[in-house]
Structures are given as C-alpha cells and as structure tokens.
Backbone as numpy.savetxt, mean C-alpha at the origin, in Angstrom:
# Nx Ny Nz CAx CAy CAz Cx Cy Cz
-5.62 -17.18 -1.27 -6.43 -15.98 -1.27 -5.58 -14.71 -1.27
-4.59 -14.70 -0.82 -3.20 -13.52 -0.39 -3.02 -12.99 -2.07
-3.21 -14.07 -3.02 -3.10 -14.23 -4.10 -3.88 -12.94 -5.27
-5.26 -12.63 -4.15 -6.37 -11.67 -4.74 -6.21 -10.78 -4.70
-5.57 -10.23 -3.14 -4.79 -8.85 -3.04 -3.71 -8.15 -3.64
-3.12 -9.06 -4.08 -1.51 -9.04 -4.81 -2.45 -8.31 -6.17
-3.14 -9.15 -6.73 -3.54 -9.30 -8.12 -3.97 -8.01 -8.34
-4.93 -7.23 -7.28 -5.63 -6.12 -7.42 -4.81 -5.07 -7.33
-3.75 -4.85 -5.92 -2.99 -4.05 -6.19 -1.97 -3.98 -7.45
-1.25 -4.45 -7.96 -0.90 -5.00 -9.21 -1.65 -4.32 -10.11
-3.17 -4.51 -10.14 -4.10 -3.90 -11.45 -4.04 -2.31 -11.13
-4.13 -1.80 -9.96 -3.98 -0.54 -9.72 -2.83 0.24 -9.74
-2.01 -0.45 -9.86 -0.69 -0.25 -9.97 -0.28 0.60 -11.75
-1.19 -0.58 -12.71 -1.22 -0.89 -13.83 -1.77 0.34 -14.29
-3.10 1.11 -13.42 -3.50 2.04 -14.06 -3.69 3.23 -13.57
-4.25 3.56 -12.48 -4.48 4.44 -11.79 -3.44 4.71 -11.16
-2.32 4.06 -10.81 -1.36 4.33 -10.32 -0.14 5.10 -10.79
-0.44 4.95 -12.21 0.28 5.83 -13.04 -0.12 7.35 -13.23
-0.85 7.70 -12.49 -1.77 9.16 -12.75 -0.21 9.95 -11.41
-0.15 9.06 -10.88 0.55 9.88 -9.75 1.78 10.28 -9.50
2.21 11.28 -9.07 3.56 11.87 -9.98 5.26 10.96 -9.42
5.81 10.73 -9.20 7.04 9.96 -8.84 7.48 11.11 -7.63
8.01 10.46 -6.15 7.97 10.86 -5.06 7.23 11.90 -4.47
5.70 11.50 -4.66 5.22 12.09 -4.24 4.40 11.71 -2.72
5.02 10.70 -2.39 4.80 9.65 -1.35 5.23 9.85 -0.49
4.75 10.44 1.13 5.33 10.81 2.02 6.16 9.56 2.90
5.57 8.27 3.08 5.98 7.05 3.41 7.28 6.39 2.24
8.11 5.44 3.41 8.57 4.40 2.57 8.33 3.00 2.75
7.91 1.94 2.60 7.97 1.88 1.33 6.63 2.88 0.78
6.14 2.96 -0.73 4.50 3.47 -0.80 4.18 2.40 -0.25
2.63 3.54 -0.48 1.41 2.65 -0.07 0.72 1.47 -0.41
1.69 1.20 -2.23 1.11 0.00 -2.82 1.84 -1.27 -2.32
3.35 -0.74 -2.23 4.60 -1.55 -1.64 4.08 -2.20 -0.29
3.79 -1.50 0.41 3.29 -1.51 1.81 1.90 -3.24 1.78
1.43 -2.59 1.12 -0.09 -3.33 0.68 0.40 -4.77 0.12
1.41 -5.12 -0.73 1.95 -5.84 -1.64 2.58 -6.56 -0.17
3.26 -6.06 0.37 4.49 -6.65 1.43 3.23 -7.52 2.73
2.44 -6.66 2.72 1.59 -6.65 3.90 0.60 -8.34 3.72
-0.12 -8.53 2.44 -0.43 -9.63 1.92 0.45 -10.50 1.93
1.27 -10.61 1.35 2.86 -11.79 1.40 2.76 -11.87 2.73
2.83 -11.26 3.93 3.48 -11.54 4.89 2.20 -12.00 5.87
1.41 -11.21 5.59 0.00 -11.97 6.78 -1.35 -12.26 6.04
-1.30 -12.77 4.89 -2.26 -12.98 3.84 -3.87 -11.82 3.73
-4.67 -12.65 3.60 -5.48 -11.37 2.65 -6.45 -10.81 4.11
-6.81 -11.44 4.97 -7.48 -10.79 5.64 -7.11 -9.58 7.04
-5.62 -10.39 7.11 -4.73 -9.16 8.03 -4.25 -8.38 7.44
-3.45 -8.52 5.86 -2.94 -7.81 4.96 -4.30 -6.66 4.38
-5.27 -7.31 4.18 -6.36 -5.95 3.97 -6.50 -5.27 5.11
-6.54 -4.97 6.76 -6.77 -4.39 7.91 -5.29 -3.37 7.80
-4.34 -3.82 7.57 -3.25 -3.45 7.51 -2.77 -2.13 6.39
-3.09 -2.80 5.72 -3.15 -1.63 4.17 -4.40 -0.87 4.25
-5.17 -0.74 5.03 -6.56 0.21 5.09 -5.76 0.65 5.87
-5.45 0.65 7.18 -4.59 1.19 8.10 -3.70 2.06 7.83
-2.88 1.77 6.74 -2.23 2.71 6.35 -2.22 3.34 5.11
-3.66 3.49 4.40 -3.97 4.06 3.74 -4.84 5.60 4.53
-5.03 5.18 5.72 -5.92 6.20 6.19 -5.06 6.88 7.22
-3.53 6.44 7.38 -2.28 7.34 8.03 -2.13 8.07 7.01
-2.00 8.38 5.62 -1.80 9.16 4.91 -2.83 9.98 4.35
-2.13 11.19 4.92 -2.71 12.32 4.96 -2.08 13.74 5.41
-2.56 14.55 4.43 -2.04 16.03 5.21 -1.17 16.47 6.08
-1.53 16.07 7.39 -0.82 15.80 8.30 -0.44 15.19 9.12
-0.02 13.76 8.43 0.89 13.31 8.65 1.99 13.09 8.49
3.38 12.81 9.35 4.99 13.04 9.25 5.46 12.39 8.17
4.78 11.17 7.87 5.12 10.09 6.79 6.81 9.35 7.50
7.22 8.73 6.36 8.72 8.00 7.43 8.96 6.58 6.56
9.64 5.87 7.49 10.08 4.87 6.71 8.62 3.82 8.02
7.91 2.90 7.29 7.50 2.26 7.95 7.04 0.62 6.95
7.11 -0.51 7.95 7.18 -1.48 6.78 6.15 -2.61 7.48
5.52 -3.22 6.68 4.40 -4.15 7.11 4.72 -4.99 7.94
C-alpha cells in the first residue's frame, strides 16, 4: 500500500510540481522528499499523518530547517 503514496506523490511531482519555482522551499528535505521518505519508512497510513503534518508546518511563519521523516 506504501506503494500508493509513492505513486501519487511521484504524479504530483510530474505536474503540478513543476509550477513551483526551484528553492523556494523553506524546509529540507521538500515537502515531496519528506512525503516520499516518510511512506518508505512508516508505510501509507503513518506516512500520510506525517506528510499532512508537515504540510501544514509550512507556512508564512514558519522558521523552516533541515527536518527529516
């Protein structure tokens, strides 16, 4: 199933992800990296809690940094 998350981020990667300009990412790894690492490592249902998680740290104001799944 870890397999579904990969696949999707991957597709977003593919398209929408290209709209967005190169370091414009306050985090390291990004947010897709993050998401990608996060599935591999605790499959799809901790890896989705995880990558929502830190999709909703980024923001405005936040410090951003090096942080890794």
């Amino acid at each position: 199933m870890r397999y579904l998350g990969i696949a999707l981020v991957q597709a977003w990667r593919q398209t929408f992800g290209r709209l967005t300009p190169e370091g414009t990412c306050k985090y390291h790894p990004s947010c897709s990296q993050y998401a990608l690492d996060a599935f591999e490592k605790h499959g799809l249902l901790k890896g989705t809690g995880k990558a929502v998680w830190r999709l909703l740290r980024c923001n405005p104001w936040s410090h951003g940094g090096v942080d890794y799944a």
